[in-house]
VEXDREN-2710 file (C-alpha; in Angstrom, 1 decimal):
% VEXDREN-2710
k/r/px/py/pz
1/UNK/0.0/0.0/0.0
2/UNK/1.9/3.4/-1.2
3/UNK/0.6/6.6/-1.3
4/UNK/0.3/8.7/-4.4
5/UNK/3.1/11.6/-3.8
6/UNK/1.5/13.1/-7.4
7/UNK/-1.6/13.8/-5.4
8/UNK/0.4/14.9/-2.2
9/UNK/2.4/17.2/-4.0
10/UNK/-0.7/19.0/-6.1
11/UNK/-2.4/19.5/-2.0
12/UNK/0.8/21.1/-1.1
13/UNK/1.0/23.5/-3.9
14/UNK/-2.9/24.3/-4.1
15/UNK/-2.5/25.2/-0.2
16/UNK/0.7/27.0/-0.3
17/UNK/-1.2/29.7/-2.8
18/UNK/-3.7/30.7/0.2
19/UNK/-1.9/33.8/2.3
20/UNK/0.5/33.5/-0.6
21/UNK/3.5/36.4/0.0
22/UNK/6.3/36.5/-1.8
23/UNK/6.9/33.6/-3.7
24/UNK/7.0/31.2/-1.1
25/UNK/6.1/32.4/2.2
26/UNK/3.2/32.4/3.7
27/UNK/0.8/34.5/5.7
28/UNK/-2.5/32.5/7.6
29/UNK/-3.2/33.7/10.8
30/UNK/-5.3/32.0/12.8
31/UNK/-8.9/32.2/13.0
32/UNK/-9.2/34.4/10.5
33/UNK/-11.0/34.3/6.3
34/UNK/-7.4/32.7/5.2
35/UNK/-7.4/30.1/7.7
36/UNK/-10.8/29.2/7.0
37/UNK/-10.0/28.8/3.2
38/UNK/-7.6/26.7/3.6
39/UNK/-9.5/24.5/6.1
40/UNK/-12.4/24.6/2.8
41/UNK/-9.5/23.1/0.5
42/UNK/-8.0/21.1/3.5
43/UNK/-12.0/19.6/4.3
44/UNK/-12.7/19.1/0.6
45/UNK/-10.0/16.6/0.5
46/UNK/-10.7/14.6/4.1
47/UNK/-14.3/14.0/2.0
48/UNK/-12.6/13.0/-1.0
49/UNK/-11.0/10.5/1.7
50/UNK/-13.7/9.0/2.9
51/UNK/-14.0/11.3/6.2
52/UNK/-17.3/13.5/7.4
53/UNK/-15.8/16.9/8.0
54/UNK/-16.6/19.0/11.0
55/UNK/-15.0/22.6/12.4
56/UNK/-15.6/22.6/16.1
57/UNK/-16.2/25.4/18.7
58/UNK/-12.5/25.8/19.4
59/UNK/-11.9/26.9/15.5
60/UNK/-10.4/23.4/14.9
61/UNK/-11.0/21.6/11.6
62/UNK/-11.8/17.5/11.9
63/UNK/-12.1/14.9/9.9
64/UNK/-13.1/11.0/10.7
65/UNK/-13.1/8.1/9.1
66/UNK/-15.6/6.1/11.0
67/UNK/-14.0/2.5/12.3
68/UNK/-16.0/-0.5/12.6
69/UNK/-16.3/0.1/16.1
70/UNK/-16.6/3.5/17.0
71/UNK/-16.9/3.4/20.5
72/UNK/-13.7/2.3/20.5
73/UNK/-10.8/5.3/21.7
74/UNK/-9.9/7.2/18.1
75/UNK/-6.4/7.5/16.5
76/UNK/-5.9/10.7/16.0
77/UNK/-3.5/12.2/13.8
78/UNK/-2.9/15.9/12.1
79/UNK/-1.0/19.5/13.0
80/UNK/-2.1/23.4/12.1
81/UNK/-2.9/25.2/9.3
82/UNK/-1.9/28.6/10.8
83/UNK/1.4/30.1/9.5
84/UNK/4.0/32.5/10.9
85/UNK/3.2/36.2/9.9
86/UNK/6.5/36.0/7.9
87/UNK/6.2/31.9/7.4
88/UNK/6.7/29.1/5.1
89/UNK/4.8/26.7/3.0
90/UNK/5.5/23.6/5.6
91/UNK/5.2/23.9/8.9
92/UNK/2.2/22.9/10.4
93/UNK/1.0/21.8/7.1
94/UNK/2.8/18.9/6.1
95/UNK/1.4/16.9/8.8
96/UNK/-2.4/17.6/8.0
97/UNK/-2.0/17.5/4.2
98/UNK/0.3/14.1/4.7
99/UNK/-2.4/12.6/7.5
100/UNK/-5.5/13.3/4.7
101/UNK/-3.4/11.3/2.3
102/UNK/-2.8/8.5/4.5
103/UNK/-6.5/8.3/5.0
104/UNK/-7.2/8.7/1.3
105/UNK/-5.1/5.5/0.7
106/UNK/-6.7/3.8/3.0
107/UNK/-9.8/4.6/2.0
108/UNK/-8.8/3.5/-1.4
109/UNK/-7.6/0.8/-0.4
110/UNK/-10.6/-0.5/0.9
111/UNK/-9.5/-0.6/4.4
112/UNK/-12.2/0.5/7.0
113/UNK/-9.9/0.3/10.8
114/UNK/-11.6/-1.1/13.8
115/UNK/-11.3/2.0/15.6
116/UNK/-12.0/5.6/13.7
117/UNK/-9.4/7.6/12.9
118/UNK/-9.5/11.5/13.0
119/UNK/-7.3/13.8/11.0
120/UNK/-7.1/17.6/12.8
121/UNK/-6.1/20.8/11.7
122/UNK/-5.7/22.4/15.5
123/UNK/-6.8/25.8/15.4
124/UNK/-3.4/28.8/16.7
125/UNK/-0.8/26.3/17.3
126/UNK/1.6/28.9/16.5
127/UNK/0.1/31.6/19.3
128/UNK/1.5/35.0/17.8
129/UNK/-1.4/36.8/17.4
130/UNK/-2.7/36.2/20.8
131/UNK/0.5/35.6/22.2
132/UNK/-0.7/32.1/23.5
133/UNK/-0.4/29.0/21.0
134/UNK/-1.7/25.7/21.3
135/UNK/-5.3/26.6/21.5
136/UNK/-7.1/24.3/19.9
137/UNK/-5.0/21.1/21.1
138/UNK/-5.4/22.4/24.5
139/UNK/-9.0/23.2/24.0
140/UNK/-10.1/20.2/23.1
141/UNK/-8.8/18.7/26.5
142/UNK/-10.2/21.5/28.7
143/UNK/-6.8/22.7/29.6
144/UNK/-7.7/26.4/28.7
145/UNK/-6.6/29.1/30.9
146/UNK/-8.7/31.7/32.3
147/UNK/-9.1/35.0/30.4
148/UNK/-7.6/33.5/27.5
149/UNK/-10.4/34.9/25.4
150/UNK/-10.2/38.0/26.2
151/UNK/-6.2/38.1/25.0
152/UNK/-6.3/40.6/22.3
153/UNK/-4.3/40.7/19.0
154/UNK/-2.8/43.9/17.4
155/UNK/-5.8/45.6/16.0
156/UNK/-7.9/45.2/19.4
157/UNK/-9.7/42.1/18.2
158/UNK/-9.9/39.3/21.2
159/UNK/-9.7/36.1/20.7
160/UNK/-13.3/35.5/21.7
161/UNK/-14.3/37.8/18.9
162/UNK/-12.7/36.2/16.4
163/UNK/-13.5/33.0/17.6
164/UNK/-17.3/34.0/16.7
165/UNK/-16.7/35.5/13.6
166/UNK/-15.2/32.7/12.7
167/UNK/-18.2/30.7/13.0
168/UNK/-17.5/29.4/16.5
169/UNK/-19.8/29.0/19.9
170/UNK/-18.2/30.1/22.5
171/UNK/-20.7/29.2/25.0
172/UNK/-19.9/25.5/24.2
173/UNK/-16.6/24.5/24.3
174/UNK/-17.6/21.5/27.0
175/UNK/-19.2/20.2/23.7
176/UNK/-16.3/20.3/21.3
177/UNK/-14.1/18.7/24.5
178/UNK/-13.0/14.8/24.5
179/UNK/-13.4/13.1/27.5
180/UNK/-10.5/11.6/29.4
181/UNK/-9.6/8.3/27.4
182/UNK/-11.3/8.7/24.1
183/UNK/-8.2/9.6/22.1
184/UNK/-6.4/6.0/21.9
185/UNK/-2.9/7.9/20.3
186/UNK/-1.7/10.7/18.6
187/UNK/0.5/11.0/15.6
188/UNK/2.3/14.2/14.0
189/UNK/4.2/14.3/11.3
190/UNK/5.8/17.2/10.8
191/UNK/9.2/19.0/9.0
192/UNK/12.5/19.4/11.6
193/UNK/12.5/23.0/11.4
194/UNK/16.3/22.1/12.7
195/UNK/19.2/21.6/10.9
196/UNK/20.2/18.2/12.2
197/UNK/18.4/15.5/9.7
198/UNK/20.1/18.0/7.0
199/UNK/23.5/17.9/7.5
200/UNK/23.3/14.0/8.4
201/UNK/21.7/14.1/5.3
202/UNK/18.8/11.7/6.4
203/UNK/15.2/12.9/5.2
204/UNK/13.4/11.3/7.9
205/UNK/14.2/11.0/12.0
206/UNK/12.2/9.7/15.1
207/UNK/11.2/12.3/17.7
208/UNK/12.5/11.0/21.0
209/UNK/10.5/14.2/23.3
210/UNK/9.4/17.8/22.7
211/UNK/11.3/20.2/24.6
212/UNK/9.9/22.5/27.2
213/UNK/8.8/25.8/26.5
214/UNK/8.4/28.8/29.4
215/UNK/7.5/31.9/27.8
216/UNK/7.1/35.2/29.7
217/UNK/5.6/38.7/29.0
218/UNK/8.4/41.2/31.2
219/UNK/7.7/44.9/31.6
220/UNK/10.2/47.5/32.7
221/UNK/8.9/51.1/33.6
222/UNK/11.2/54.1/33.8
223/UNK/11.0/57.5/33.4
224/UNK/10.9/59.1/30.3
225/UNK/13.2/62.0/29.5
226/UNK/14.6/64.6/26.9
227/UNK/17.1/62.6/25.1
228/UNK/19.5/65.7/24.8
229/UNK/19.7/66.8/28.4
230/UNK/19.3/64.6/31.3
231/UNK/22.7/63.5/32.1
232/UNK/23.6/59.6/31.6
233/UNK/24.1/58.9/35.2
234/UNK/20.4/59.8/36.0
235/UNK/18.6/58.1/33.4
236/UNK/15.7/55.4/33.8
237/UNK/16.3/54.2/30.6
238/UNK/13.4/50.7/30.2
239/UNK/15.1/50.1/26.9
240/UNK/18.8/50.0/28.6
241/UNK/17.4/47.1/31.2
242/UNK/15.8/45.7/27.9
243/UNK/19.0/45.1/26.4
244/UNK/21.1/44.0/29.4
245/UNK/17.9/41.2/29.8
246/UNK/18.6/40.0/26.2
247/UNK/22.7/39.6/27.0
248/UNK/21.5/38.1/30.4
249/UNK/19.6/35.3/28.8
250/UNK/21.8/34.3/26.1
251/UNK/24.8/34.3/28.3
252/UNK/22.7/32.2/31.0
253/UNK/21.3/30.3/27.9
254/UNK/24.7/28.9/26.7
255/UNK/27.0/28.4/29.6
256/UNK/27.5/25.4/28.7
257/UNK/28.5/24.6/25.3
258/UNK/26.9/22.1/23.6
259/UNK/23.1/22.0/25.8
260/UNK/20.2/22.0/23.8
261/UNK/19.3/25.3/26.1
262/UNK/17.6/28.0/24.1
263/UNK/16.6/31.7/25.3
264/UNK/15.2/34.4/22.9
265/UNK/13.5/37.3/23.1
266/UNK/11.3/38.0/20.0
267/UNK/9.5/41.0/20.4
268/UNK/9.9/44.8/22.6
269/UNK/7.4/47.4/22.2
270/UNK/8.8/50.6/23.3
271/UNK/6.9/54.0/24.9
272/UNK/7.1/56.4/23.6
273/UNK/9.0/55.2/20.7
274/UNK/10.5/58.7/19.9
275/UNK/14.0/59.3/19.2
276/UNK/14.6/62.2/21.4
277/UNK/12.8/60.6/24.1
278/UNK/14.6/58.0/26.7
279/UNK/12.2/55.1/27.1
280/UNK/10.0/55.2/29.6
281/UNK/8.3/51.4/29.2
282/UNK/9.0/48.4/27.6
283/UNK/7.3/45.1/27.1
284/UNK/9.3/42.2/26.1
285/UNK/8.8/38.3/25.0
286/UNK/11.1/35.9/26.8
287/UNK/11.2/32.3/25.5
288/UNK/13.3/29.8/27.3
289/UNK/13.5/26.0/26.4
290/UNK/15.3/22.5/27.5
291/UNK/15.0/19.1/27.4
292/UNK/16.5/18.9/31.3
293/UNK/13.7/20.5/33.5
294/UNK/16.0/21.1/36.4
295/UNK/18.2/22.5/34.5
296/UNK/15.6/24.9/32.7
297/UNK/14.6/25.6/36.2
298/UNK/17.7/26.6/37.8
299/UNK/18.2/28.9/34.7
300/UNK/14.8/30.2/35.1
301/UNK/16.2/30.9/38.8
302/UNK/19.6/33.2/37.2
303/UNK/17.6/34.8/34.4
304/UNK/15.0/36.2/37.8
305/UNK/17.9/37.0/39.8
306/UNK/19.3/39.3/36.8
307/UNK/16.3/40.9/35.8
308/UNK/15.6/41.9/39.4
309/UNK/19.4/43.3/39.4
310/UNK/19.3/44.7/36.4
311/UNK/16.2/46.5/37.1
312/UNK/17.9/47.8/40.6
313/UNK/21.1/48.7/38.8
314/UNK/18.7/51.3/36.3
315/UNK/15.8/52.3/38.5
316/UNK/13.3/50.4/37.2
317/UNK/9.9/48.8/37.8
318/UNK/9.5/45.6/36.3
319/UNK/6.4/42.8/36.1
320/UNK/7.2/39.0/35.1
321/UNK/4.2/37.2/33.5
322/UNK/4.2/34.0/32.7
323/UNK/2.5/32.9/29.3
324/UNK/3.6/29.1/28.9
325/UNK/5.0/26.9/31.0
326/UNK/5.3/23.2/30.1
327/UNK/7.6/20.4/30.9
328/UNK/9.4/18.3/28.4
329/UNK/6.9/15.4/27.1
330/UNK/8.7/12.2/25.7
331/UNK/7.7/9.6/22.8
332/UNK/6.0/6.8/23.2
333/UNK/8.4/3.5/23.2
334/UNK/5.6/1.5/21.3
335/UNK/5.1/4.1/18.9
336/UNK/8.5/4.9/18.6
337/UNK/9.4/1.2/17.5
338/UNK/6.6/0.8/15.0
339/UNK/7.9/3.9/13.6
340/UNK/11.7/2.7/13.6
341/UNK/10.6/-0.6/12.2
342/UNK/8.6/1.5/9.6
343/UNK/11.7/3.1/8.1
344/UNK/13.7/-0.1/8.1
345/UNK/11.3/-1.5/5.7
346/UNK/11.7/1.1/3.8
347/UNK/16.1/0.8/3.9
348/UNK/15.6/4.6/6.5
349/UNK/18.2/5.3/8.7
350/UNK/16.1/7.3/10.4
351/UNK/18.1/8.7/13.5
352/UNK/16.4/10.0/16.8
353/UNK/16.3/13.8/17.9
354/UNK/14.9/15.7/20.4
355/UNK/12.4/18.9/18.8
356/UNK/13.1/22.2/20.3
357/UNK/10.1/23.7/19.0
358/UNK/6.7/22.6/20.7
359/UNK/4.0/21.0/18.6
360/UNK/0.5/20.1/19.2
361/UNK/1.7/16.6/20.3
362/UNK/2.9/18.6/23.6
363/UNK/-0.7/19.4/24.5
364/UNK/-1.7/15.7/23.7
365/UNK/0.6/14.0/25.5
366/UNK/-1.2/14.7/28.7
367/UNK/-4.2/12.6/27.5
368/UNK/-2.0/10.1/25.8
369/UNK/0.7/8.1/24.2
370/UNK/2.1/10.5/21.1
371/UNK/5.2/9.8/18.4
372/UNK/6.6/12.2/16.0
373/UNK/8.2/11.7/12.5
374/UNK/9.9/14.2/11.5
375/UNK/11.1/15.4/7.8
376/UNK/14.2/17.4/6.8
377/UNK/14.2/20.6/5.9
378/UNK/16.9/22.4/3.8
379/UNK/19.2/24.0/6.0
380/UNK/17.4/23.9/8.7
381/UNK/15.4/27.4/8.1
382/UNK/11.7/27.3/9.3
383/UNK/9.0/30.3/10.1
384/UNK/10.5/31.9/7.4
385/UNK/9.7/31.8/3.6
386/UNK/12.7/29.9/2.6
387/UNK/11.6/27.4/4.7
388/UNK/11.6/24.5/2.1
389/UNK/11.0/20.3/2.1
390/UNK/11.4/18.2/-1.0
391/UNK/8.4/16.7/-2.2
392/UNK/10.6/13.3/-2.4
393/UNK/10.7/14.0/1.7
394/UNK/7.5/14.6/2.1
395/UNK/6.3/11.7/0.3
396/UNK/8.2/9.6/2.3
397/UNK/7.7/10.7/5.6
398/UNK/3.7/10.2/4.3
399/UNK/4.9/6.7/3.7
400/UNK/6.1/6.3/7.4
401/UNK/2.8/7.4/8.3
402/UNK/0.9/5.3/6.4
403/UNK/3.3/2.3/8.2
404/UNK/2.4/3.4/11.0
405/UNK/-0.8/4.3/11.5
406/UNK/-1.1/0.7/9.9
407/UNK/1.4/-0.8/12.4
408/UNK/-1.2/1.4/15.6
409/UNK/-4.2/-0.1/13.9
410/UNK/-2.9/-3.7/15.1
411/UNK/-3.0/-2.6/19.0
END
């Protein structure tokens, strides 16, 4: 049983034209008219797979193939539709588009599972424009926070706004939840976004565990000031402290050479944003990630202690809120050998790695056993438009898929 990478290949380029910019990039932001054209496209093709097609109150596309026992807990597969505002053509999408055609060759096939299988496009896995990702994943197991409706993007608009423009209830999310033990596993393919697979030149690895993520919103007030004529030694300069928090974290981030620790900070709005004015407030985005919890936490602990002394040292006020804050999740043994044995049928030397990034596997795997396949991508570039997979990759990684769902379907 193969799948037909022809077909795969026409999804991916039919997709990659909706939010179109540039040439390659691409532009879908969730819950919004783009998403929901490419979740049209994206649901004309689950039918064409056999699979009734459904958006649900949390803004997440779904399709299922009905098993011959449907009381039986789902296998659910899938990833986002969402991009980047400055993203590529694969991320996110290469596991829904490569999910709908493991269905359709199943479907084709004549194969009808014991247990249903459910292909979802989560709705904001990527969280910029309400600075909180994950949404629908999380959604759909109740794990939402409280307010997170009323987070607001750029332009005013709150999430619970744009949830109901875009067709959704908001009144019944208990509806659109899954109750504890219904999902039987979770599958996500999805490109590296990483250099690793790359330069080992290997187009397919094994995810061993998703790193994990703590993201903060910091704010530093000062006191603005004439830019020209208070002297340097009196200056409550937010956008001084700012900058001496960025050196903090990468210095605390690699102390030692050769950790998977990451730290960024990806965003600062300044006030008043004049250039003859000191800055009197700045917000910031801090994102630290590891594997090692401890160790995240103890750098968590130094990257406090800084901020606190680098807000003494200029005069400032500063707030710490905390946005995300997840543990690392590992792979599933089980899975992760039906995967492995996948690729050696198929003459794959597919090597393990960790993901830095968080998927929406993170949010399932607190409901239940989740593998990753991942796909290289050229040079490692990702939420960006160069971000590029081969077709040949993709195709095969769909093949791994297929394996494996097949190799679930046994259980």
């Amino acid at each position: 049983m193969e799948v037909n990478s022809s077909r795969l290949q026409s999804y991916f380029e039919a997709m990659s034209e909706i939010g179109k910019i540039g040439e390659t990039g691409t532009c879908r932001p969730a819950h919004t008219a783009l998403e929901k054209q490419g979740f049209e496209l994206a649901g004309s093709w689950m039918k064409q797979a056999g699979m009734s097609v459904r958006i649900d109150n949390f803004g997440n596309l779904i399709g299922r193939l009905e098993g011959k026992n449907p009381d039986l807990p789902v296998l659910m597969m899938g990833s986002h539709l969402d991009s980047q505002p400055y993203g590529g053509r694969f991320d996110g999408v290469a596991g829904v588009l490569c999910a709908i055609e493991v269905v359709r060759t199943l479907h084709e096939n004549g194969l009808q599972p014991e247990r249903s299988i459910e292909v979802i496009s989560f709705a904001d896995e990527e969280g910029w424009r309400f600075n909180k990702g994950l949404f629908g994943s999380r959604g759909i197991l109740g794990k939402l926070e409280e307010g997170e409706l009323n987070r607001a993007d750029k332009d005013g608009i709150t999430r619970s706004q744009a949830l109901q423009d875009f067709g959704c209830d908001i009144t019944q999310f208990k509806a659109s939840e899954y109750p504890q033990g219904s999902i039987f596993c979770f599958l996500e393919l999805h490109i590296e976004q990483g250099p690793v697979l790359d330069v080992a030149q290997k187009p397919i690895g094994v995810v061993s565990g998703i790193s994990g993520p703590l993201w903060w919103t910091v704010k530093l007030k000062g006191m603005a000031g004439h830019a020209g004529s208070v002297p340097m030694p009196m200056r409550r300069d937010a956008l001084l402290g700012a900058a001496e928090i960025t050196v903090a974290l990468h210095e605390i981030a690699t102390q030692v050479p050769g950790n998977p620790t990451v730290g960024t900070v990806g965003t600062m709005k300044v006030f008043p944003a004049s250039r003859n004015i000191i800055a009197e407030e700045v917000e910031m985005t801090v994102d630290l990630r590891d594997i090692d919890l401890d160790r995240r936490n103890r750098y968590e602990k130094q990257l406090r202690d800084r901020i606190d002394a680098i807000c003494q040292k200029h005069k400032l006020e500063y707030s710490i809120s905390e946005d995300t804050n997840s543990e690392p999740r590992y792979c599933a043994d089980w899975i992760k050998k039906i995967i492995h044995a996948e690729c050696e049928k198929l003459n794959l030397d597919a090597p393990e790695l960790m993901s830095g990034p968080f998927h929406d596997a993170l949010a399932l795997s607190y409901a239940c056993d989740y593998g990753m396949i991942f796909v290289r991508c050229k040079d490692g570039i990702s939420h960006n438009p160069l971000e590029y997979s081969s077709y040949e990759d993709l195709a095969t990684g769909a093949q791994v898929l297929l394996g494996t769902v097949l190799g679930v379907l046994k259980k």
